[in-house]
N, CA, C and O atoms as a DFTB+ gen file, in Angstrom:
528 C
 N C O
     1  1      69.551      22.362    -114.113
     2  2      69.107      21.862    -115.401
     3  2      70.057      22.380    -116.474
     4  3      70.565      23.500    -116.420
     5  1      70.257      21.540    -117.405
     6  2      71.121      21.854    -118.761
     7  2      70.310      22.057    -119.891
     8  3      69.369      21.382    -119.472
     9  1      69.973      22.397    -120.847
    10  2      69.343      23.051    -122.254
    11  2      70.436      22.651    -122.808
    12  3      71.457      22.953    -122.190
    13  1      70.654      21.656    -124.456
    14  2      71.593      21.698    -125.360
    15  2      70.900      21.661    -126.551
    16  3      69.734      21.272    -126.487
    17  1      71.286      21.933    -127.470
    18  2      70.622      21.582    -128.949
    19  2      70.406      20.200    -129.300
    20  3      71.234      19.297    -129.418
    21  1      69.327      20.188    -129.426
    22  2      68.244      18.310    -130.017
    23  2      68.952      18.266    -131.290
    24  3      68.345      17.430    -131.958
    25  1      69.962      18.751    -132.000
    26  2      69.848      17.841    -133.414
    27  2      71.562      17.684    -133.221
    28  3      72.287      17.308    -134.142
    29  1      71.955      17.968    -132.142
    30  2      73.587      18.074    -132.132
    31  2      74.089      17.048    -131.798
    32  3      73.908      17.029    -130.581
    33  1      74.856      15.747    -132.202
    34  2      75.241      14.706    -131.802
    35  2      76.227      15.263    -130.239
    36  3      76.373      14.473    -129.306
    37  1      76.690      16.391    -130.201
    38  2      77.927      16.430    -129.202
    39  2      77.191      17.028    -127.992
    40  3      77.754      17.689    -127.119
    41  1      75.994      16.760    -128.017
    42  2      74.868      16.861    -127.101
    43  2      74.845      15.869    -125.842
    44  3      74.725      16.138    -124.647
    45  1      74.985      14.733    -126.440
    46  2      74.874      13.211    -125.070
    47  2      76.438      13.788    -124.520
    48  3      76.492      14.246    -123.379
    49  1      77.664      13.747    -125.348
    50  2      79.165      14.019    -124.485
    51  2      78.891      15.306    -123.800
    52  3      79.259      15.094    -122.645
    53  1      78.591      16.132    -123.848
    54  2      77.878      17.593    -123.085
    55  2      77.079      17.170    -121.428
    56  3      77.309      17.440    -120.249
    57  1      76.132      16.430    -122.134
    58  2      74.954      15.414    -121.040
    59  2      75.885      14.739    -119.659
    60  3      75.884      14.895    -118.438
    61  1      76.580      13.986    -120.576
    62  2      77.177      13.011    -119.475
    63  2      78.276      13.837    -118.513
    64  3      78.325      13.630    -117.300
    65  1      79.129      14.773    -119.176
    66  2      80.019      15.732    -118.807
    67  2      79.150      16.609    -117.247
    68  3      79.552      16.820    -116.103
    69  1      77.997      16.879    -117.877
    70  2      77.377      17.359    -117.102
    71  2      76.853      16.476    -115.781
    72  3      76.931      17.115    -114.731
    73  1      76.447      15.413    -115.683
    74  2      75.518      14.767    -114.786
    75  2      77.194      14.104    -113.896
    76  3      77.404      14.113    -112.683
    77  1      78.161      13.586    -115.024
    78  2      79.387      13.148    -113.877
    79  2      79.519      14.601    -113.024
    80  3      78.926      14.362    -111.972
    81  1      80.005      15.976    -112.973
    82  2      80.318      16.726    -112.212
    83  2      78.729      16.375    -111.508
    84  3      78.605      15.614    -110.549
    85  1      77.954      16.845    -111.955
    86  2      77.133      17.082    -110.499
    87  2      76.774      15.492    -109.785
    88  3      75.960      15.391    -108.868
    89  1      77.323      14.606    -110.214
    90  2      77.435      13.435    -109.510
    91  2      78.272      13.854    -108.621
    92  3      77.676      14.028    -107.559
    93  1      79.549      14.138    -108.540
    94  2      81.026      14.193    -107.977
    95  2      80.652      15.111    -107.266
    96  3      80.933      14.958    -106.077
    97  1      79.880      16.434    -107.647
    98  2      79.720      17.479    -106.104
    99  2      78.874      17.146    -105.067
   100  3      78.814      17.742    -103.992
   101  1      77.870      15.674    -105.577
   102  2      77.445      15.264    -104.666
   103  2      78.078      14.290    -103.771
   104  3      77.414      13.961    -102.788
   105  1      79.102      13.828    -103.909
   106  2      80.035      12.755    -103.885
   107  2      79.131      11.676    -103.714
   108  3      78.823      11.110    -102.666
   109  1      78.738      11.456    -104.893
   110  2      77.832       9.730    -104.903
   111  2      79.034       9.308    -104.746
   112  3      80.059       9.985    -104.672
   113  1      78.869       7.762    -104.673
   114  2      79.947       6.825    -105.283
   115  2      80.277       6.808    -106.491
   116  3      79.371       7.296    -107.166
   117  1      81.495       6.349    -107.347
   118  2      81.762       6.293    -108.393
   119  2      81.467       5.174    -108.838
   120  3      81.976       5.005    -109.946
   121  1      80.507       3.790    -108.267
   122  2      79.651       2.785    -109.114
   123  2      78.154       3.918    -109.559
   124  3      77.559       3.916    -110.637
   125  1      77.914       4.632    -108.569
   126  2      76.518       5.215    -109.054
   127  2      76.618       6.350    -110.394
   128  3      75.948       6.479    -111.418
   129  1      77.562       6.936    -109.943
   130  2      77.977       8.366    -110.832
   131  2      77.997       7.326    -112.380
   132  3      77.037       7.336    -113.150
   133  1      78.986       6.659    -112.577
   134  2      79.279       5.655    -113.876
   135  2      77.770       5.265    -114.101
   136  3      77.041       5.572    -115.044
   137  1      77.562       4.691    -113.259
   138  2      75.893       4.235    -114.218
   139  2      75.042       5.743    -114.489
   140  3      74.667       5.916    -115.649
   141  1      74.810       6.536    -113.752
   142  2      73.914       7.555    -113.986
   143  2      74.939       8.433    -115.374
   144  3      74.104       8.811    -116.196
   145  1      75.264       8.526    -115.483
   146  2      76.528       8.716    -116.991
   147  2      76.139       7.662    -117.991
   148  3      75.855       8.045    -119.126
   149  1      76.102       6.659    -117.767
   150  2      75.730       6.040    -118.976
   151  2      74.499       5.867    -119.629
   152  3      74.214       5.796    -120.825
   153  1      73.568       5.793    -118.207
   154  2      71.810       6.233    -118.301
   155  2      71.811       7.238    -119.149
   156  3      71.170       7.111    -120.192
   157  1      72.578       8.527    -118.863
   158  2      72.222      10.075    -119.674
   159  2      72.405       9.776    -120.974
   160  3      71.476       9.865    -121.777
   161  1      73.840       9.322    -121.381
   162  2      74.511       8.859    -122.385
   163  2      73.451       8.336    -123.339
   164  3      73.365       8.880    -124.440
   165  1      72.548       7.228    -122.994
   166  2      71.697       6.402    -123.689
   167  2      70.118       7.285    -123.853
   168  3      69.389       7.432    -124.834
   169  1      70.027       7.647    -122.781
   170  2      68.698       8.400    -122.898
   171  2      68.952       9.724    -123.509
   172  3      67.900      10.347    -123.652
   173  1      70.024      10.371    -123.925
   174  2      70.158      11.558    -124.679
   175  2      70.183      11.254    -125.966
   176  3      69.838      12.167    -126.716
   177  1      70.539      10.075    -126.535
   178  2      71.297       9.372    -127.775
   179  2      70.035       9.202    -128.155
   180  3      69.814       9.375    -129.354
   181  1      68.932       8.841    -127.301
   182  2      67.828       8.029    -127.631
   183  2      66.282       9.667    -128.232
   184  3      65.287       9.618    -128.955
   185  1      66.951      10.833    -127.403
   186  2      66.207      11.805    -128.184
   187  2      66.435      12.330    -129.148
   188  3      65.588      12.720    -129.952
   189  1      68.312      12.501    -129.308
   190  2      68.465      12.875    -130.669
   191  2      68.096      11.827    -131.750
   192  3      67.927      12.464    -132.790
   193  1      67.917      10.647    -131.948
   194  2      67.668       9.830    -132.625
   195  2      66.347       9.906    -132.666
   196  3      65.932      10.122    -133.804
   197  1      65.528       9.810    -131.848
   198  2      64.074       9.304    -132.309
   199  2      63.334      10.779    -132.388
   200  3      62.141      10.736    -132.690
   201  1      63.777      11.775    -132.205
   202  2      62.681      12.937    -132.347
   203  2      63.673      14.136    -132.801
   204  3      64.889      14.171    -132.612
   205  1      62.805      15.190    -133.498
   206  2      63.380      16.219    -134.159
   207  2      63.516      17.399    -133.078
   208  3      63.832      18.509    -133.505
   209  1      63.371      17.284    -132.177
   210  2      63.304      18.029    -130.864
   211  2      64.328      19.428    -131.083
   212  3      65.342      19.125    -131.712
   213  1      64.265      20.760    -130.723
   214  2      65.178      21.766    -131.311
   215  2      65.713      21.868    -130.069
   216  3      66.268      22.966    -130.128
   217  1      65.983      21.266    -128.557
   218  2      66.244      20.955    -127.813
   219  2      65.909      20.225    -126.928
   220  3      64.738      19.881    -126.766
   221  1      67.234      19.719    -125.921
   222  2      66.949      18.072    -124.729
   223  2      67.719      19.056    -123.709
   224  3      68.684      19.756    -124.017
   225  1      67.167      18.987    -122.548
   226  2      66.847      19.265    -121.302
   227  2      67.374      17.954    -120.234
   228  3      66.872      16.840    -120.381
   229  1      68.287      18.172    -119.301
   230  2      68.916      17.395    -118.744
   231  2      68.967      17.822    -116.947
   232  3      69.657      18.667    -116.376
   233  1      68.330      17.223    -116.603
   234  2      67.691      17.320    -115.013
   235  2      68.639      16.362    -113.929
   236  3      68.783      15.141    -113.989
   237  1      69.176      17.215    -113.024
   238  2      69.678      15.776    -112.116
   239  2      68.902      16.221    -110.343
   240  3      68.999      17.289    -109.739
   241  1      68.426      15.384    -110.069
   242  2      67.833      15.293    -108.315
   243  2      68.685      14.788    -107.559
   244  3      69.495      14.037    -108.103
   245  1      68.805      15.011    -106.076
   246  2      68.987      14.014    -105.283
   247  2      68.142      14.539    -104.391
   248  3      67.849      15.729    -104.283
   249  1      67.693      13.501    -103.655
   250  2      66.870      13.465    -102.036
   251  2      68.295      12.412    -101.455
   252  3      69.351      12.018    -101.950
   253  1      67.417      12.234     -99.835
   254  2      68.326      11.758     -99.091
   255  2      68.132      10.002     -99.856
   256  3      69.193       9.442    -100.132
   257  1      67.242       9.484    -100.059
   258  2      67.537       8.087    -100.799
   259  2      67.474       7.867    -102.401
   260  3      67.467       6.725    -102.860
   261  1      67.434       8.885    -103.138
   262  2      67.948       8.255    -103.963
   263  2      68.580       9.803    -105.477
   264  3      68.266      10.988    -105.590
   265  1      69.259       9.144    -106.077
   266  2      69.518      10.236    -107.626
   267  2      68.755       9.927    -108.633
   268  3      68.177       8.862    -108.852
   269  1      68.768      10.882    -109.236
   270  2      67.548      11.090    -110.454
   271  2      68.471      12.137    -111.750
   272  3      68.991      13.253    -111.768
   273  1      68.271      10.966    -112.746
   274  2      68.368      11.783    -114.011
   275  2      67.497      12.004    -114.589
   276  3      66.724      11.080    -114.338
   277  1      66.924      12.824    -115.432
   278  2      66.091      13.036    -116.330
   279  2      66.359      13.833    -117.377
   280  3      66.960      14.904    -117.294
   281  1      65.751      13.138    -118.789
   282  2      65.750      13.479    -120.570
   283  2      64.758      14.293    -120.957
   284  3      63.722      13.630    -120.989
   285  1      64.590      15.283    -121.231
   286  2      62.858      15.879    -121.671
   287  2      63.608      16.368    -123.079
   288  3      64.670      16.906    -123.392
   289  1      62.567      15.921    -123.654
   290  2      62.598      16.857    -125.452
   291  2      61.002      17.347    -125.668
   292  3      60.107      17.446    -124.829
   293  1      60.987      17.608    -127.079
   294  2      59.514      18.245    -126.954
   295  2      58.550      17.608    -127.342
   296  3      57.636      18.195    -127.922
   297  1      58.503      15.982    -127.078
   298  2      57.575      15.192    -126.872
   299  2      56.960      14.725    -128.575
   300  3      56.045      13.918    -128.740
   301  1      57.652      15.391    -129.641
   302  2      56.803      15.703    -130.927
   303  2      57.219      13.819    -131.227
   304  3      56.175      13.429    -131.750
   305  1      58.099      12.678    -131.152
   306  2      57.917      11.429    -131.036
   307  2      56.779      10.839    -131.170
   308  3      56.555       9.996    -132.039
   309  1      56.003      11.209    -130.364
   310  2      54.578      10.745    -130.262
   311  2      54.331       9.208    -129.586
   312  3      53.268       8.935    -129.028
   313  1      55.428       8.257    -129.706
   314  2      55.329       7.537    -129.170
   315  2      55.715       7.324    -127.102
   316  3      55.849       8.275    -126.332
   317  1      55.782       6.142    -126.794
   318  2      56.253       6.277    -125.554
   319  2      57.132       5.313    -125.264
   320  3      56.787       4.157    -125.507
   321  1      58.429       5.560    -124.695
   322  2      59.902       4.662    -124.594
   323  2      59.360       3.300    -124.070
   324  3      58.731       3.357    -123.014
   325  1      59.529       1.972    -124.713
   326  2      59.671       1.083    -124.352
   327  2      60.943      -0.194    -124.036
   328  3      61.877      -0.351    -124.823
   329  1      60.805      -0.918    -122.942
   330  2      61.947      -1.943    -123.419
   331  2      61.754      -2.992    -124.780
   332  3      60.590      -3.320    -125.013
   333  1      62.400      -3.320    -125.328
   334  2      62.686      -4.302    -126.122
   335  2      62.578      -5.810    -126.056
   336  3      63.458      -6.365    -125.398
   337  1      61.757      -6.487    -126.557
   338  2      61.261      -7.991    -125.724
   339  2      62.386      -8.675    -125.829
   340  3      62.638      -9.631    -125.095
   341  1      63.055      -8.313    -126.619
   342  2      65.210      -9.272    -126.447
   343  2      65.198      -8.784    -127.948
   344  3      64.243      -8.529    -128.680
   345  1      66.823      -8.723    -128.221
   346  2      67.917      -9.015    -129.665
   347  2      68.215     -10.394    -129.654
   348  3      68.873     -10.986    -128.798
   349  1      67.745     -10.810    -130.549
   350  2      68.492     -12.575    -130.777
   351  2      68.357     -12.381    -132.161
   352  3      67.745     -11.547    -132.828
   353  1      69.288     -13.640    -132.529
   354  2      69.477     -14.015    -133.544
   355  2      70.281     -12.471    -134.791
   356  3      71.201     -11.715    -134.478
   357  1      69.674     -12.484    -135.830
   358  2      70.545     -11.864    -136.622
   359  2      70.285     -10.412    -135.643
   360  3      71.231      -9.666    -135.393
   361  1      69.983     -10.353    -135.534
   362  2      69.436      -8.453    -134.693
   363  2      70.054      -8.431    -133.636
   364  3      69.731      -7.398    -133.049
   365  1      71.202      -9.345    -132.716
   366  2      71.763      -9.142    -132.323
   367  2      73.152      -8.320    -132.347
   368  3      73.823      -7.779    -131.468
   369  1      73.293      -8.476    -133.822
   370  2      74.620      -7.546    -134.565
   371  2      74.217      -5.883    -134.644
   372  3      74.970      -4.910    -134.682
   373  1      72.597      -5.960    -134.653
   374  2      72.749      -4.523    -134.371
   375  2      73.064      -3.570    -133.234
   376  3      73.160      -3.708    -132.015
   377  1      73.186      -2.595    -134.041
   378  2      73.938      -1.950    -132.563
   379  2      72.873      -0.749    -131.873
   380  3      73.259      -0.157    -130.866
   381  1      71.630      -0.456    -132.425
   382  2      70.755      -0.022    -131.593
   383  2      69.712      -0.901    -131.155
   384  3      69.450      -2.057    -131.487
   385  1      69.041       0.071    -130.145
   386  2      67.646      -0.583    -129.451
   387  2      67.850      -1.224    -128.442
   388  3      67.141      -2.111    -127.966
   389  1      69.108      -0.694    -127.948
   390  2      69.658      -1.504    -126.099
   391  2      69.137      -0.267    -125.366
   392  3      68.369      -0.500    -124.432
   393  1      69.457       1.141    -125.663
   394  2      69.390       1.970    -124.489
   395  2      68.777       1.741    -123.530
   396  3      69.460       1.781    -122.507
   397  1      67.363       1.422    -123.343
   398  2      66.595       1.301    -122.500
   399  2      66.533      -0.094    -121.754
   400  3      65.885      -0.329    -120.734
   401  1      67.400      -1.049    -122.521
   402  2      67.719      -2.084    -121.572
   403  2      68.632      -1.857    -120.858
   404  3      68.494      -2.251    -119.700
   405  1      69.822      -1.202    -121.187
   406  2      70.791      -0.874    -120.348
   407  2      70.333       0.120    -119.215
   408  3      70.811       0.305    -118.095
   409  1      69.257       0.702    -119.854
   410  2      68.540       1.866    -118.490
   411  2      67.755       1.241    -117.404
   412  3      67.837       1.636    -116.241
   413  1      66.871       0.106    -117.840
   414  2      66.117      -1.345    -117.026
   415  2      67.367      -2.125    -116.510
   416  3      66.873      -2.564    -115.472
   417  1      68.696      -2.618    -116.521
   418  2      69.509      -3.208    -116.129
   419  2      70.389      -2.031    -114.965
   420  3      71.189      -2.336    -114.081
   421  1      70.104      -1.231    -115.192
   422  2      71.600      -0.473    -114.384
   423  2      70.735       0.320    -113.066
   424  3      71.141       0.216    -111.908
   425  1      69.379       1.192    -113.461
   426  2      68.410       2.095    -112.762
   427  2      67.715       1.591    -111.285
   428  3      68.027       0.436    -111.575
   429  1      67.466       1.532    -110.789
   430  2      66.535       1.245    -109.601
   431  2      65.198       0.887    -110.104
   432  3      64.556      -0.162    -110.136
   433  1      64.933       2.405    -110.586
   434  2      63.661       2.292    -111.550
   435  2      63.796       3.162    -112.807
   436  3      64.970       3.531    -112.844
   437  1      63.177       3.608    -113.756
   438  2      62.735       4.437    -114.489
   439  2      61.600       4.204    -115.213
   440  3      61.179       3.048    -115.239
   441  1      60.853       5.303    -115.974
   442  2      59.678       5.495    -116.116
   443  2      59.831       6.678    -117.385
   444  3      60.836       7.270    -117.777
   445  1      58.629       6.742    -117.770
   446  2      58.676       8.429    -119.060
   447  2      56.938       8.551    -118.711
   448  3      55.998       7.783    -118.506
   449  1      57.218      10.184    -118.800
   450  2      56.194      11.122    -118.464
   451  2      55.749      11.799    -119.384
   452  3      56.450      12.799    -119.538
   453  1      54.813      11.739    -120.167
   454  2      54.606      12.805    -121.305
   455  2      53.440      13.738    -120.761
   456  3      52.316      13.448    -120.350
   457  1      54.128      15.022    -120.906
   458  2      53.075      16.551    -120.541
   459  2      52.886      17.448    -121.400
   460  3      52.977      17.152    -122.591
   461  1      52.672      18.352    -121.124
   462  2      52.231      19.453    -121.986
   463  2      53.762      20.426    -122.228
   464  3      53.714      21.483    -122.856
   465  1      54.834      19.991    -121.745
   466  2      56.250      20.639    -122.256
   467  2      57.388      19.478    -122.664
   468  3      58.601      19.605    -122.497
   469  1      56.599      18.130    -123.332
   470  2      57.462      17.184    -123.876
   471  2      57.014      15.974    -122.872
   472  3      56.137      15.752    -122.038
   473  1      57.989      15.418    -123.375
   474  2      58.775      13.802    -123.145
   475  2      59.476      13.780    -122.346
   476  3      60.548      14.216    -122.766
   477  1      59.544      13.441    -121.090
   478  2      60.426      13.544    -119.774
   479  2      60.839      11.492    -119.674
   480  3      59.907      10.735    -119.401
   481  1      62.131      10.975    -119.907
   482  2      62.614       9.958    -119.722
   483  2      63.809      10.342    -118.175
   484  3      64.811      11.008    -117.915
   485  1      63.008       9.561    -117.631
   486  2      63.709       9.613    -116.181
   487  2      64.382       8.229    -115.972
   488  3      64.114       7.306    -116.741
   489  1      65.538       8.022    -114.606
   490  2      65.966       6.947    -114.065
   491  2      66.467       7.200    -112.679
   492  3      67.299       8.097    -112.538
   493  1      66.163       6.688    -111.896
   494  2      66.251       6.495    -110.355
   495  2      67.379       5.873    -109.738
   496  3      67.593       4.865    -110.410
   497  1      68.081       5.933    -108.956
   498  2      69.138       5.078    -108.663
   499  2      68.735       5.144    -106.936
   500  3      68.362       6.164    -106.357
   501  1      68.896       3.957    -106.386
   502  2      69.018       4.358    -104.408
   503  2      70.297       4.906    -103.869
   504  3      71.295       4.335    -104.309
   505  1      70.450       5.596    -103.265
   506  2      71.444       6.336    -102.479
   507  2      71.183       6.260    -101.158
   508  3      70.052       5.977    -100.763
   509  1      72.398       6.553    -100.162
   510  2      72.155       6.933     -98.996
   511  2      71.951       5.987     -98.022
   512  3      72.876       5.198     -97.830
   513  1      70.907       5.877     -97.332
   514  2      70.663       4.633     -96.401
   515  2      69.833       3.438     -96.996
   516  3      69.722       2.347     -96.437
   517  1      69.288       3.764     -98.152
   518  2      68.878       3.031     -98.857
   519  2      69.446       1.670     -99.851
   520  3      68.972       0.639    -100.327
   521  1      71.055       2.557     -99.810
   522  2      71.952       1.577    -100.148
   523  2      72.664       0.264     -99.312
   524  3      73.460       0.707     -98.484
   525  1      72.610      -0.941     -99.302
   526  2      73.644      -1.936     -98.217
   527  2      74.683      -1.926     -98.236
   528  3      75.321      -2.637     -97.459
């Protein structure tokens, strides 16, 4: 697990820095490692932005089928991560409110957990024999 400071933008480049090496000591593939990097990327971006959190917590798993990232801050948001029903039209020029589509487009699965030590935003990828 990684601990960085919640209000530090150089927090997600820290994140991703982090989850590519322990991608690479696992020797995923480098299609999986790239997406689980960009998952962190978006889901770290997405705590410093939406919550005042005085730190984000950066989790990586593997089992034999699949990798796991996970985001925890200290849940003070109050809300719970959703996808976005689409950008069209003029709101397409904006440039937030994808993360979590790009996390629904790239993930196997993901999900968010709220407990009694925060906001846990997770994403799943298959590995292993699970992969064709």
């Amino acid at each position: 697990m990684l601990t960085l400071l919640g209000r530090d933008l150089a927090s997600a480049r820290t994140a991703r820095h982090y989850v590519r090496d322990t991608c690479r000591s696992w020797t995923l593939p480098a299609s999986t490692t790239d997406d689980l990097v960009a998952i962190t990327g978006e889901l770290v971006a997405n705590a410093l932005e939406h919550t005042d959190s005085p730190t984000v917590a950066i989790t990586c798993a593997l089992t034999t089928d699949t990798a796991t990232v996970a985001v925890t801050d200290d849940g003070r948001s109050g809300g719970t991560p959703v996808v976005s029903a689409s950008i069209g039209g003029s709101e397409a020029e904006y440039e937030g409110g994808r993360g979590l589509l790009i996390t629904d487009a790239l993930a196997t699965r993901w999900g968010a957990l709220r407990t009694g030590e925060g906001l846990t935003v997770w994403a799943e990828f298959a590995v292993g024999a699970a992969v064709d």
